[in-house]
PDB file of the backbone (N, CA, C, O) and the ligand in Angstrom, with CONECT records:
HET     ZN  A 101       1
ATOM      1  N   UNK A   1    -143.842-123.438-177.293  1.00  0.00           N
ATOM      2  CA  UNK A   1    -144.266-122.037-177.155  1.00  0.00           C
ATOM      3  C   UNK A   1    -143.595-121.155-178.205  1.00  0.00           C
ATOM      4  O   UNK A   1    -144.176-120.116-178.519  1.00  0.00           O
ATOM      5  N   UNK A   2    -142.601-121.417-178.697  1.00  0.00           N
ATOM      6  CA  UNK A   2    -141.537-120.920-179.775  1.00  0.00           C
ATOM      7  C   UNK A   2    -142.510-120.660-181.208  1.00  0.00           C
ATOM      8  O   UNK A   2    -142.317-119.735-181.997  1.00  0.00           O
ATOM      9  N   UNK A   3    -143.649-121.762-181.338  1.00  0.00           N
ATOM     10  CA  UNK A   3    -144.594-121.654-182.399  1.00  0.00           C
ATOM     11  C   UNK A   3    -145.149-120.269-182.100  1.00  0.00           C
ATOM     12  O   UNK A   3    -144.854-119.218-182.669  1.00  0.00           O
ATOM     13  N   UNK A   4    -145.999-120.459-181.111  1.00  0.00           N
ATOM     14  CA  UNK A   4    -147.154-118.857-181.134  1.00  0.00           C
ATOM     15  C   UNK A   4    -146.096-117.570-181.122  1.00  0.00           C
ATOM     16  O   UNK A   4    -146.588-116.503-181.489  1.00  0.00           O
ATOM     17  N   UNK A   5    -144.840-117.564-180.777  1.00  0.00           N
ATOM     18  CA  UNK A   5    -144.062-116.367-181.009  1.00  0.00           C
ATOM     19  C   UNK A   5    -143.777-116.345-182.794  1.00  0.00           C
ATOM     20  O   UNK A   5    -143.961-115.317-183.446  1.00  0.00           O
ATOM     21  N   UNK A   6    -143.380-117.446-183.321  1.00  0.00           N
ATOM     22  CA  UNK A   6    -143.203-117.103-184.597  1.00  0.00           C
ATOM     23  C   UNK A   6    -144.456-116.590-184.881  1.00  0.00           C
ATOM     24  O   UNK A   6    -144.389-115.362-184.945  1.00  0.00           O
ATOM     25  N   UNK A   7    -146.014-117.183-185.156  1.00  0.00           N
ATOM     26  CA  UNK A   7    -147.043-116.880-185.465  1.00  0.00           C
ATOM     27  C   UNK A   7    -147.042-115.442-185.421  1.00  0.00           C
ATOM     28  O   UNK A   7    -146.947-114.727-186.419  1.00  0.00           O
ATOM     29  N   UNK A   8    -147.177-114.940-183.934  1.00  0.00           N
ATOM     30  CA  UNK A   8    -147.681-113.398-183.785  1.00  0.00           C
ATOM     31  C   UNK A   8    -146.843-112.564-184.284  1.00  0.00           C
ATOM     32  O   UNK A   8    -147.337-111.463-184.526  1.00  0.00           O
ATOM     33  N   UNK A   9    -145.303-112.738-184.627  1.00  0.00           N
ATOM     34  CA  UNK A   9    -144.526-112.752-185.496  1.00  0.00           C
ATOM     35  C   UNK A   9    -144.837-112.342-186.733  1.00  0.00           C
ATOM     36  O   UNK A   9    -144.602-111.211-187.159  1.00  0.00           O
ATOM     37  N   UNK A  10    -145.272-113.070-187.235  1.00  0.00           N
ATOM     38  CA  UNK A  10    -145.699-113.492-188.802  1.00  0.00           C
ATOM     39  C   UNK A  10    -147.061-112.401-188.631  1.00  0.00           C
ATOM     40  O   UNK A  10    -147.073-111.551-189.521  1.00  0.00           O
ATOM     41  N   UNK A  11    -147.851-112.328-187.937  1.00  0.00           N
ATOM     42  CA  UNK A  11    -148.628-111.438-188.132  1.00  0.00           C
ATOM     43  C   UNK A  11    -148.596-110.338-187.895  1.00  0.00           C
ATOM     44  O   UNK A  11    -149.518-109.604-188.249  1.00  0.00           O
ATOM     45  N   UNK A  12    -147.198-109.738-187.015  1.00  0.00           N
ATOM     46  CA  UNK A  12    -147.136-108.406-186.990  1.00  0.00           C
ATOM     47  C   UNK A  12    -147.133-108.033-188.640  1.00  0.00           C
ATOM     48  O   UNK A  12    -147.974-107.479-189.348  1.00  0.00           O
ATOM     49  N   UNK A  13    -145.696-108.636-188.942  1.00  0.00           N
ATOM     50  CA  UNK A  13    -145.345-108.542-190.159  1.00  0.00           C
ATOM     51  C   UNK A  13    -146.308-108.297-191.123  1.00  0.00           C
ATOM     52  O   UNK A  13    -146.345-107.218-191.716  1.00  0.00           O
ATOM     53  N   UNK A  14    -147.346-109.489-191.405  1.00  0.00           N
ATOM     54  CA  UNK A  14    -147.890-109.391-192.189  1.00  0.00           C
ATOM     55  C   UNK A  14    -148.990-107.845-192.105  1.00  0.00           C
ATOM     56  O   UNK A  14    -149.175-107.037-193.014  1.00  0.00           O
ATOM     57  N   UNK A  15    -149.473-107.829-190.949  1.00  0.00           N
ATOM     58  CA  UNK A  15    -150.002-106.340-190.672  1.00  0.00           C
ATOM     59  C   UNK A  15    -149.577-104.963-191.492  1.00  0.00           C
ATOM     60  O   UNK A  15    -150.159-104.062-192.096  1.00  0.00           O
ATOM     61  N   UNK A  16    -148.256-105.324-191.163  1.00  0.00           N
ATOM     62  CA  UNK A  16    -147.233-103.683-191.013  1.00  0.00           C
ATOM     63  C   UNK A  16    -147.046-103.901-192.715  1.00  0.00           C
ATOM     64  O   UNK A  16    -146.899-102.817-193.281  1.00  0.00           O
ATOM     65  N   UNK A  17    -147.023-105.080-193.632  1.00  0.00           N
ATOM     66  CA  UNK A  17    -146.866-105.135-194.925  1.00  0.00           C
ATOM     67  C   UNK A  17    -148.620-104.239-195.385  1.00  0.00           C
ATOM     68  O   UNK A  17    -148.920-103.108-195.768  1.00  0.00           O
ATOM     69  N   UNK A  18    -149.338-105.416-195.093  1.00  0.00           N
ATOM     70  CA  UNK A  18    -150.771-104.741-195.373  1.00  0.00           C
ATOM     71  C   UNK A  18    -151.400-102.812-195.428  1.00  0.00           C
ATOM     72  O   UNK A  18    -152.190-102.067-196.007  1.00  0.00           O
ATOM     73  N   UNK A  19    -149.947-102.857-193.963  1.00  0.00           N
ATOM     74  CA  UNK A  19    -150.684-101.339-194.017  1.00  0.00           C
ATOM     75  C   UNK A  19    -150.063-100.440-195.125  1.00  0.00           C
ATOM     76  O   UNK A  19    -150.420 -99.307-195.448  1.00  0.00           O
ATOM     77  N   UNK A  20    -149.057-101.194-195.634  1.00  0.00           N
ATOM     78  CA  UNK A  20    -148.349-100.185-196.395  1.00  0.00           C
ATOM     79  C   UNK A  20    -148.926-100.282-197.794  1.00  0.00           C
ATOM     80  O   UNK A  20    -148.779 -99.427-198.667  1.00  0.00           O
ATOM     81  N   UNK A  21    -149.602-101.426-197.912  1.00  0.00           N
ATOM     82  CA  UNK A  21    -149.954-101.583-199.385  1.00  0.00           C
ATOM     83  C   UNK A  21    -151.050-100.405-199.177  1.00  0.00           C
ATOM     84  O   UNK A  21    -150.934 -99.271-199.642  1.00  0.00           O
ATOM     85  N   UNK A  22    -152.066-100.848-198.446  1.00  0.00           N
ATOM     86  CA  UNK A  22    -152.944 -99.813-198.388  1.00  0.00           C
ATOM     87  C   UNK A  22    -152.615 -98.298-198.362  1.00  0.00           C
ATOM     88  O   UNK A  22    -153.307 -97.482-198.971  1.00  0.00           O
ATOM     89  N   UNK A  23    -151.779 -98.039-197.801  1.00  0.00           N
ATOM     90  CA  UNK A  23    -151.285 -96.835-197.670  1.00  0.00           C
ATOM     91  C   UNK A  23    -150.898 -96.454-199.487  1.00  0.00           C
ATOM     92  O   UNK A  23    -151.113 -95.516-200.256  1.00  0.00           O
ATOM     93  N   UNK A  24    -150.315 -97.616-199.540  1.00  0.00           N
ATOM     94  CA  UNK A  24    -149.759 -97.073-201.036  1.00  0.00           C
ATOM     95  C   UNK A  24    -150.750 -96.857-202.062  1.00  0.00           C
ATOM     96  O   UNK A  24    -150.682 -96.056-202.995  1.00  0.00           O
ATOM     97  N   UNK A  25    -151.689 -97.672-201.779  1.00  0.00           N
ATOM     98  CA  UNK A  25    -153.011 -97.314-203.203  1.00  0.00           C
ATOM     99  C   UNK A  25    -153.251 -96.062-202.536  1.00  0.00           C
ATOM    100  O   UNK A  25    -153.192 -95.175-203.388  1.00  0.00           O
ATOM    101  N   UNK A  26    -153.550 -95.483-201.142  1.00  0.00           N
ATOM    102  CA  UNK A  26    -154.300 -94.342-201.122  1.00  0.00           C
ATOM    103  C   UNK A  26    -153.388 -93.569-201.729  1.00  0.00           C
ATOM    104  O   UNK A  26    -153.761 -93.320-202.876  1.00  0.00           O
ATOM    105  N   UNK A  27    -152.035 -92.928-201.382  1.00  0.00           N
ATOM    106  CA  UNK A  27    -151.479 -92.300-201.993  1.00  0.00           C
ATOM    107  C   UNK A  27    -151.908 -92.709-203.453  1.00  0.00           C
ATOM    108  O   UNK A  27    -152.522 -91.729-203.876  1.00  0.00           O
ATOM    109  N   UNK A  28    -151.887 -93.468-204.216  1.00  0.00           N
ATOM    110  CA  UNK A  28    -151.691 -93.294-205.766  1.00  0.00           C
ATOM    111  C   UNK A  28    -153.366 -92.545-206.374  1.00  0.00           C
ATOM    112  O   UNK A  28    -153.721 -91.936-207.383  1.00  0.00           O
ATOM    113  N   UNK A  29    -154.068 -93.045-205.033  1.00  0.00           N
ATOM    114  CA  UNK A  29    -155.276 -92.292-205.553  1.00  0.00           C
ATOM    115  C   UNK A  29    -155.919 -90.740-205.194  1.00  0.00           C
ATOM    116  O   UNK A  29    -156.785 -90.127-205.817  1.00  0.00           O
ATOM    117  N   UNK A  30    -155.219 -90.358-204.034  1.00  0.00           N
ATOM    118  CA  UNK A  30    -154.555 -89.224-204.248  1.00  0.00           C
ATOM    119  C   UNK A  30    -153.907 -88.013-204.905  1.00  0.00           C
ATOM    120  O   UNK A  30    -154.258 -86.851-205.109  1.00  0.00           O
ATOM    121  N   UNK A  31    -152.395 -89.031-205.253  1.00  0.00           N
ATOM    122  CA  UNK A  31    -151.443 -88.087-205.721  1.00  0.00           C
ATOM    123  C   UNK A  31    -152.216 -87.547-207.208  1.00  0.00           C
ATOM    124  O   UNK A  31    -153.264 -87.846-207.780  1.00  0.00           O
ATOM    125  N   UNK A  32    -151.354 -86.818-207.415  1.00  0.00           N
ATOM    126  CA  UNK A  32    -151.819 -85.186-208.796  1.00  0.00           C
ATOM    127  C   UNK A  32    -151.454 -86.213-210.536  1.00  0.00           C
ATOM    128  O   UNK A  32    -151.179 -85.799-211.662  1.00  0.00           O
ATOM    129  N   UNK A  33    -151.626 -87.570-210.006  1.00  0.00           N
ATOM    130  CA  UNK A  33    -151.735 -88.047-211.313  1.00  0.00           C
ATOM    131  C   UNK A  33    -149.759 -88.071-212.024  1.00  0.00           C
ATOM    132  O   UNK A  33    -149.121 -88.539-212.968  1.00  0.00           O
ATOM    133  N   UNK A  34    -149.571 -87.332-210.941  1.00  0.00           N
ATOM    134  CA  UNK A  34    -147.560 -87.039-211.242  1.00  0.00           C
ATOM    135  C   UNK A  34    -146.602 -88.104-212.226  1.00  0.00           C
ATOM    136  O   UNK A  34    -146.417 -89.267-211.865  1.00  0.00           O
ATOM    137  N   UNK A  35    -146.236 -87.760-213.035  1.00  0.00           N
ATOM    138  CA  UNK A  35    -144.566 -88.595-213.303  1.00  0.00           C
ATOM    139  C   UNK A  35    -144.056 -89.185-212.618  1.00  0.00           C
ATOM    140  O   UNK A  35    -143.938 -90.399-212.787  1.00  0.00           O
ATOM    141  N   UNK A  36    -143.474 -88.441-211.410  1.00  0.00           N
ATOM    142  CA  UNK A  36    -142.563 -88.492-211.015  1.00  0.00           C
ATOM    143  C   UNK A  36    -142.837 -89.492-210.077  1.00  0.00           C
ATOM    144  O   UNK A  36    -143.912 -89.409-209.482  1.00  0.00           O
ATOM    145  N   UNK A  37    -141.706 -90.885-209.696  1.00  0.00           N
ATOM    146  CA  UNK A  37    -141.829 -91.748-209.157  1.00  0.00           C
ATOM    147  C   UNK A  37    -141.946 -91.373-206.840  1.00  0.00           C
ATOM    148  O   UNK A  37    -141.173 -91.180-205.901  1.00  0.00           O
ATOM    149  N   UNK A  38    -142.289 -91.401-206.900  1.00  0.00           N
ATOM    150  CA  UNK A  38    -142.271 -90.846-205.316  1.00  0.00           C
ATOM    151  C   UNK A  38    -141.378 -92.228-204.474  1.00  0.00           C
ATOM    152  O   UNK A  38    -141.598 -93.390-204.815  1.00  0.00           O
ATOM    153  N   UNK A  39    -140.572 -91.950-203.580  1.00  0.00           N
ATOM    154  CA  UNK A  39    -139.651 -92.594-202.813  1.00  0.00           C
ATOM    155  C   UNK A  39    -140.226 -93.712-202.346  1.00  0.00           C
ATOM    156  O   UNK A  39    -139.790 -94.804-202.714  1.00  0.00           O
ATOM    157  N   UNK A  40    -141.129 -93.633-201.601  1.00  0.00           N
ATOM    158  CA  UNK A  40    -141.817 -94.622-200.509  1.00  0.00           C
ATOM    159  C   UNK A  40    -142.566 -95.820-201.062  1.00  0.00           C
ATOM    160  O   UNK A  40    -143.016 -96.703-200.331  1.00  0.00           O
ATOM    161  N   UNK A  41    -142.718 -95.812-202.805  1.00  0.00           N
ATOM    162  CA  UNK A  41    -143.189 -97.014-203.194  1.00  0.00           C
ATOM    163  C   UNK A  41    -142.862 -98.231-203.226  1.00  0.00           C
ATOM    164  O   UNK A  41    -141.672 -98.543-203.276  1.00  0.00           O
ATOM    165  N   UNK A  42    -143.725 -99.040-203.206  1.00  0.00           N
ATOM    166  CA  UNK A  42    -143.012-100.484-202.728  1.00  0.00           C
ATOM    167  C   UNK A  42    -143.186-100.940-203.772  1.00  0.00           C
ATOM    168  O   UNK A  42    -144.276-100.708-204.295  1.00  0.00           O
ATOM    169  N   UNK A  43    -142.113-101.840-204.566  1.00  0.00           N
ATOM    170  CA  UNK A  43    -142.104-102.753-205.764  1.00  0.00           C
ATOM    171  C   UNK A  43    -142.233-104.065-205.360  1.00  0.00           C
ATOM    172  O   UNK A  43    -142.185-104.417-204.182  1.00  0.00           O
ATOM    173  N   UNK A  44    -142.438-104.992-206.551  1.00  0.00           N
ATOM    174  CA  UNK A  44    -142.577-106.343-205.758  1.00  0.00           C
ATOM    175  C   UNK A  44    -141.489-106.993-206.935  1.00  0.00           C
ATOM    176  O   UNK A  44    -141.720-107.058-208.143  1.00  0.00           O
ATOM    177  N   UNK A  45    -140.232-107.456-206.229  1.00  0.00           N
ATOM    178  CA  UNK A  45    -139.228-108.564-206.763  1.00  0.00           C
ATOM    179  C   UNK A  45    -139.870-109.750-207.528  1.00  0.00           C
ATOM    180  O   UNK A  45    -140.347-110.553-206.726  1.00  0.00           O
ATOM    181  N   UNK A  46    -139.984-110.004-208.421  1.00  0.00           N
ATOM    182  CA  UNK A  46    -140.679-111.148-209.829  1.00  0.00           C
ATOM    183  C   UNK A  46    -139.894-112.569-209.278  1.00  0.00           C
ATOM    184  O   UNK A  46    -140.558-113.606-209.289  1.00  0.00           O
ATOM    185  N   UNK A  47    -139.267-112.588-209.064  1.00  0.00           N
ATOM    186  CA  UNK A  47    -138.140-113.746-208.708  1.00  0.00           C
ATOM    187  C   UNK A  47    -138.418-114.346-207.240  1.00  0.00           C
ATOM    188  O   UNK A  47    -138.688-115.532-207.045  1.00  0.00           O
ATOM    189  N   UNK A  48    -138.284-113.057-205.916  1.00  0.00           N
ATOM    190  CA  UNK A  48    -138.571-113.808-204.932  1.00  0.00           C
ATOM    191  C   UNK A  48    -139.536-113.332-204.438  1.00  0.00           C
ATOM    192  O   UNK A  48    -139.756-113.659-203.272  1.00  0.00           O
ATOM    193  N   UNK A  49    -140.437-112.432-205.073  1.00  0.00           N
ATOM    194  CA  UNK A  49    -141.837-111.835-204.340  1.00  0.00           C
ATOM    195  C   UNK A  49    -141.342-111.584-203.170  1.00  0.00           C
ATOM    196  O   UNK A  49    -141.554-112.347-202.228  1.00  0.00           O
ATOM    197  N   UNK A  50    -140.586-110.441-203.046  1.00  0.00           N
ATOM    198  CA  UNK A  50    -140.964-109.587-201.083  1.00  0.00           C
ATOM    199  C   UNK A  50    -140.930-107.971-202.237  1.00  0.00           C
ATOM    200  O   UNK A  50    -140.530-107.609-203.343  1.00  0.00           O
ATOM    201  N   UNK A  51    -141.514-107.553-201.256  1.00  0.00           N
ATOM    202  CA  UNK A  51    -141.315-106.431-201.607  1.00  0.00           C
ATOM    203  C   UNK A  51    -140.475-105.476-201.262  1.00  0.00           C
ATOM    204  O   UNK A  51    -140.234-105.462-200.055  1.00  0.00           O
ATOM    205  N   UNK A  52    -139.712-104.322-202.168  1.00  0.00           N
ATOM    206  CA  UNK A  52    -138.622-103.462-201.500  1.00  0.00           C
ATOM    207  C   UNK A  52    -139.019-102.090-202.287  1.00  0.00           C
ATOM    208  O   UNK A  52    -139.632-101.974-203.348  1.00  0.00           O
ATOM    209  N   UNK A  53    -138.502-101.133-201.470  1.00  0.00           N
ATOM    210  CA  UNK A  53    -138.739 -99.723-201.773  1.00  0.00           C
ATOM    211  C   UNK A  53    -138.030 -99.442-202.841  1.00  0.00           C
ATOM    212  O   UNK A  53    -136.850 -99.780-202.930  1.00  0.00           O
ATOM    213  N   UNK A  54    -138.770 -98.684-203.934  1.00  0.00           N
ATOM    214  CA  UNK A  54    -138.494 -98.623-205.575  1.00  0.00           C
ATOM    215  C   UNK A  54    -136.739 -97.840-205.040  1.00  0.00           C
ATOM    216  O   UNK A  54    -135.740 -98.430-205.453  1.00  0.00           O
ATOM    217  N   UNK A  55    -136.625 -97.090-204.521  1.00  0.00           N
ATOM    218  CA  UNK A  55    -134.900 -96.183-203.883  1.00  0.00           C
ATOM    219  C   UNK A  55    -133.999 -96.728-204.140  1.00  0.00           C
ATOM    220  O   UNK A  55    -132.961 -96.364-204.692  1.00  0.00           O
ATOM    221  N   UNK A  56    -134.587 -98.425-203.445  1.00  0.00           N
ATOM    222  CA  UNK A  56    -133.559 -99.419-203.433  1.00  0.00           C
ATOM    223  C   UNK A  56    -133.518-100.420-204.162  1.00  0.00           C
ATOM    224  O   UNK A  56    -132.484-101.085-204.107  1.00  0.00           O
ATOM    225  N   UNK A  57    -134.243-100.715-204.772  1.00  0.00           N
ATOM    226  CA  UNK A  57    -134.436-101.580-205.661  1.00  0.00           C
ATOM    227  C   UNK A  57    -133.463-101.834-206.613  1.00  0.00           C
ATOM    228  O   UNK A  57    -132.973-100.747-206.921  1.00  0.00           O
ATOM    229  N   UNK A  58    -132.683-103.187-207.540  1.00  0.00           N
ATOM    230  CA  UNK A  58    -132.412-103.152-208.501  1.00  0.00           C
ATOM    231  C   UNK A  58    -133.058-102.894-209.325  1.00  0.00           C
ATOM    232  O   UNK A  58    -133.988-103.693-209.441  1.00  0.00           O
ATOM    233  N   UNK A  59    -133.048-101.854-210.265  1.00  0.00           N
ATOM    234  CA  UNK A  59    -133.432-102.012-211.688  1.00  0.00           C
ATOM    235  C   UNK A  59    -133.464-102.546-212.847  1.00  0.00           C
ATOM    236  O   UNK A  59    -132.725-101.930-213.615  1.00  0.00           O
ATOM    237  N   UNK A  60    -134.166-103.717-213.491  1.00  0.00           N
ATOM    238  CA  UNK A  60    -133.199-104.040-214.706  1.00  0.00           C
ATOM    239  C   UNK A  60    -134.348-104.092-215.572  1.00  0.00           C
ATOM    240  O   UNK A  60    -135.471-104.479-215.248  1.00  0.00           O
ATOM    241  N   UNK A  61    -133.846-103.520-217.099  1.00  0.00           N
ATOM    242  CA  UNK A  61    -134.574-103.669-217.997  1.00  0.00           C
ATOM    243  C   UNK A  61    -134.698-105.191-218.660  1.00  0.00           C
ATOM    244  O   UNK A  61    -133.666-105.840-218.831  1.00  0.00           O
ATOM    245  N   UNK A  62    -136.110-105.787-219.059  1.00  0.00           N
ATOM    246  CA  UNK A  62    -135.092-107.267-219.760  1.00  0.00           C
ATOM    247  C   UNK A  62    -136.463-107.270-220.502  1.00  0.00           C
ATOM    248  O   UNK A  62    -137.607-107.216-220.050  1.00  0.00           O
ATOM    249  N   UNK A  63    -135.924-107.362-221.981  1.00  0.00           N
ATOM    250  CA  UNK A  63    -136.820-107.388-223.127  1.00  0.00           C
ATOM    251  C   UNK A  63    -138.045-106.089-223.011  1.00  0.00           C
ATOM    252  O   UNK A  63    -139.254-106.306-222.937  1.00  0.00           O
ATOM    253  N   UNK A  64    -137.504-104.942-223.015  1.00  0.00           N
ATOM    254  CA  UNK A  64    -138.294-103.943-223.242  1.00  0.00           C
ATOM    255  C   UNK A  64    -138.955-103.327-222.268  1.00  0.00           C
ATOM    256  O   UNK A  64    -139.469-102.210-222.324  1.00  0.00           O
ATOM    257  N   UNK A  65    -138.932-104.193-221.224  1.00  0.00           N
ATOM    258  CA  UNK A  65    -140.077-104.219-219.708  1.00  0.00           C
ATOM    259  C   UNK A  65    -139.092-104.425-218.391  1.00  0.00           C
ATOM    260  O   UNK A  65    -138.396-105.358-217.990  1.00  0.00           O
ATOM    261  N   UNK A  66    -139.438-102.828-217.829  1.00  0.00           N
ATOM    262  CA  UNK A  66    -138.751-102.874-216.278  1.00  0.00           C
ATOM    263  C   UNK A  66    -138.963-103.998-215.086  1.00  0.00           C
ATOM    264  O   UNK A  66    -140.004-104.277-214.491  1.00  0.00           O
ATOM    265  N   UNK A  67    -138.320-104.267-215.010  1.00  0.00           N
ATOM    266  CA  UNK A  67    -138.749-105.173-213.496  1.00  0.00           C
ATOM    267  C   UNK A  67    -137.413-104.431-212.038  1.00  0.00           C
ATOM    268  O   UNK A  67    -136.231-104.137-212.222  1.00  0.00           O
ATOM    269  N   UNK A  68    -138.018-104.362-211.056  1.00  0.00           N
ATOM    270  CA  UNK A  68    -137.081-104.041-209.949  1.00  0.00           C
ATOM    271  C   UNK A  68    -136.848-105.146-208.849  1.00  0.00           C
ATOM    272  O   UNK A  68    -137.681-105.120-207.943  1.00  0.00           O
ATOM    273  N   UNK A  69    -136.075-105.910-208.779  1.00  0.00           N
ATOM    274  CA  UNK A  69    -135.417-106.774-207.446  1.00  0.00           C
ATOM    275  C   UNK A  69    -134.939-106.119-206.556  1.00  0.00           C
ATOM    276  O   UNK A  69    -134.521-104.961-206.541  1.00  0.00           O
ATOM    277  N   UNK A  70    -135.033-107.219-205.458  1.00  0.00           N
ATOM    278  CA  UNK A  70    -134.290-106.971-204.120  1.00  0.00           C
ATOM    279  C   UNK A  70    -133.071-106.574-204.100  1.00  0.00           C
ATOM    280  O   UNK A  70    -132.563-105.692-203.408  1.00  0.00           O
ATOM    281  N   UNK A  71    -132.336-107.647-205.341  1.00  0.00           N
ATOM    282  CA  UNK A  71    -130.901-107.997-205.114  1.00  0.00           C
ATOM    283  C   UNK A  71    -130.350-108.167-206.217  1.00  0.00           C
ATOM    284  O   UNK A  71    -131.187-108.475-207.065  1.00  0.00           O
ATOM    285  N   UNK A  72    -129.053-108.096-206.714  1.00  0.00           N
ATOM    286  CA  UNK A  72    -128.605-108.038-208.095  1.00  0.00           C
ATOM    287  C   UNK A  72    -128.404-109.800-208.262  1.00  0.00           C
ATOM    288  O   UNK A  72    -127.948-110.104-209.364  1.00  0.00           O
ATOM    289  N   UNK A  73    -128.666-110.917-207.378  1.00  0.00           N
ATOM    290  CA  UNK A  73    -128.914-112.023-207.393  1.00  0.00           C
ATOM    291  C   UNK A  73    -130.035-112.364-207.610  1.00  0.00           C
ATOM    292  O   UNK A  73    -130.180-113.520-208.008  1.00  0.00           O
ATOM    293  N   UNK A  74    -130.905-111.747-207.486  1.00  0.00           N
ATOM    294  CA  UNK A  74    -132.323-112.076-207.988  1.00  0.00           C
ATOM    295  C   UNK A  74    -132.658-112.122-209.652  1.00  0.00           C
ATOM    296  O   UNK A  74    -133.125-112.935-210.450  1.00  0.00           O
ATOM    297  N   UNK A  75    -131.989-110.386-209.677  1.00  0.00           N
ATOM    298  CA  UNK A  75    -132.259-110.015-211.554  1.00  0.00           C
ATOM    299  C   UNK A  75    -131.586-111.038-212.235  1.00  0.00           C
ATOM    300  O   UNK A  75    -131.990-111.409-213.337  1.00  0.00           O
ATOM    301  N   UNK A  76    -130.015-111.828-211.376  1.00  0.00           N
ATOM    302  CA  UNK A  76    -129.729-112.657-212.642  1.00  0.00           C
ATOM    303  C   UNK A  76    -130.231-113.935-212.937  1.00  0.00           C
ATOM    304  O   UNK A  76    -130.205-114.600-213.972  1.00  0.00           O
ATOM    305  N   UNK A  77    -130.858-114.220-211.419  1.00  0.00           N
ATOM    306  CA  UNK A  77    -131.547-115.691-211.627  1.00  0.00           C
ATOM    307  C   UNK A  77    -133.105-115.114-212.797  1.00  0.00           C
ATOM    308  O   UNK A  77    -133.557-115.709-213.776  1.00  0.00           O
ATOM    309  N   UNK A  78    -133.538-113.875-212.219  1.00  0.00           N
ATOM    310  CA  UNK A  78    -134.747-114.233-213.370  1.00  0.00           C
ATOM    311  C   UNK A  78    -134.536-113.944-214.543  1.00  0.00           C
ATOM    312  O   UNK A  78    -135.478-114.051-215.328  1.00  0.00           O
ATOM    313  N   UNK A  79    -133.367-113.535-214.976  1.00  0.00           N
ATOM    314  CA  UNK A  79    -132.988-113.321-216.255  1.00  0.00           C
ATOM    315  C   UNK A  79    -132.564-114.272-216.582  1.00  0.00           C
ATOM    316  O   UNK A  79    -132.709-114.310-217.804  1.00  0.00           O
ATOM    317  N   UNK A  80    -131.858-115.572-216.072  1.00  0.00           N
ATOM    318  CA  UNK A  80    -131.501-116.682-216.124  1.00  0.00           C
ATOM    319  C   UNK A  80    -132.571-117.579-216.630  1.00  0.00           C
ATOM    320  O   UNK A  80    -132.464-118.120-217.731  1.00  0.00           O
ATOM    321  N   UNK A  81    -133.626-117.758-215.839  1.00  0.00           N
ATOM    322  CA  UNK A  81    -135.211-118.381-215.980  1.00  0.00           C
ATOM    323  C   UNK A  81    -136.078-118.092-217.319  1.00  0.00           C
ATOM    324  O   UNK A  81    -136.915-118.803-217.876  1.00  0.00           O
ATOM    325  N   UNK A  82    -135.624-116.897-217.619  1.00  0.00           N
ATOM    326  CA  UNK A  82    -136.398-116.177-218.723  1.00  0.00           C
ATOM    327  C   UNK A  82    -135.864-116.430-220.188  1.00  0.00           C
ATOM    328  O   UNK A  82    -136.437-116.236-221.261  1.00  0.00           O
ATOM    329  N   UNK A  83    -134.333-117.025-219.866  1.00  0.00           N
ATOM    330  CA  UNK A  83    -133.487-116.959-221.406  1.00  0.00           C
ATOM    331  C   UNK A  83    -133.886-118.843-221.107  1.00  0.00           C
ATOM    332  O   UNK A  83    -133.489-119.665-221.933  1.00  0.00           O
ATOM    333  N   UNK A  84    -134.518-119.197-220.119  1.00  0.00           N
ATOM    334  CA  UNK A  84    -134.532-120.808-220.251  1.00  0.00           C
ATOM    335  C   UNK A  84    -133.174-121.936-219.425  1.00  0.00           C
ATOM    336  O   UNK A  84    -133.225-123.160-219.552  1.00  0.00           O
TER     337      UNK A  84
HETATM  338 ZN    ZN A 101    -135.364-110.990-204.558  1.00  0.00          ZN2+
END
């Protein structure tokens, strides 16, 4: 029975992710075309694919092009991956 709890689990989750993506294109199609980065966006980590709110995100520049991680363990493994 431990299965169908993970499952419905897994699909709240996956729900409550879905709604936010959606949420997030409407806002972008929306918003006034702005600069300015707005709080609530969700980035997606290159390394371990989850997504985390740009606020919190690591930042790292690597070869000219932003990428944002979860974790400052993430940026060094994909910077790691990337130099080979
Ligand atoms: Zn990560």
């Amino acid at each position: 029975m431990y299965r169908l709890l993970f499952i419905s689990g897994l699909l709240v989750v996956l729900y409550v992710l879905l709604r936010q993506v959606v949420r997030g294109f409407k806002n972008k199609e929306i918003g006034d075309g702005g600069a300015s980065v707005d709080h609530g966006q969700m980035v997606e980590d290159p390394e371990c694919h989850i997504f985390v709110p740009r606020s919190t995100a690591v930042i790292e520049k690597i070869d000219g092009q932003t990428y944002c991680f979860c974790s400052k363990q993430c940026a060094v493994a994909f910077q790691n991956r990337q130099a080979g």
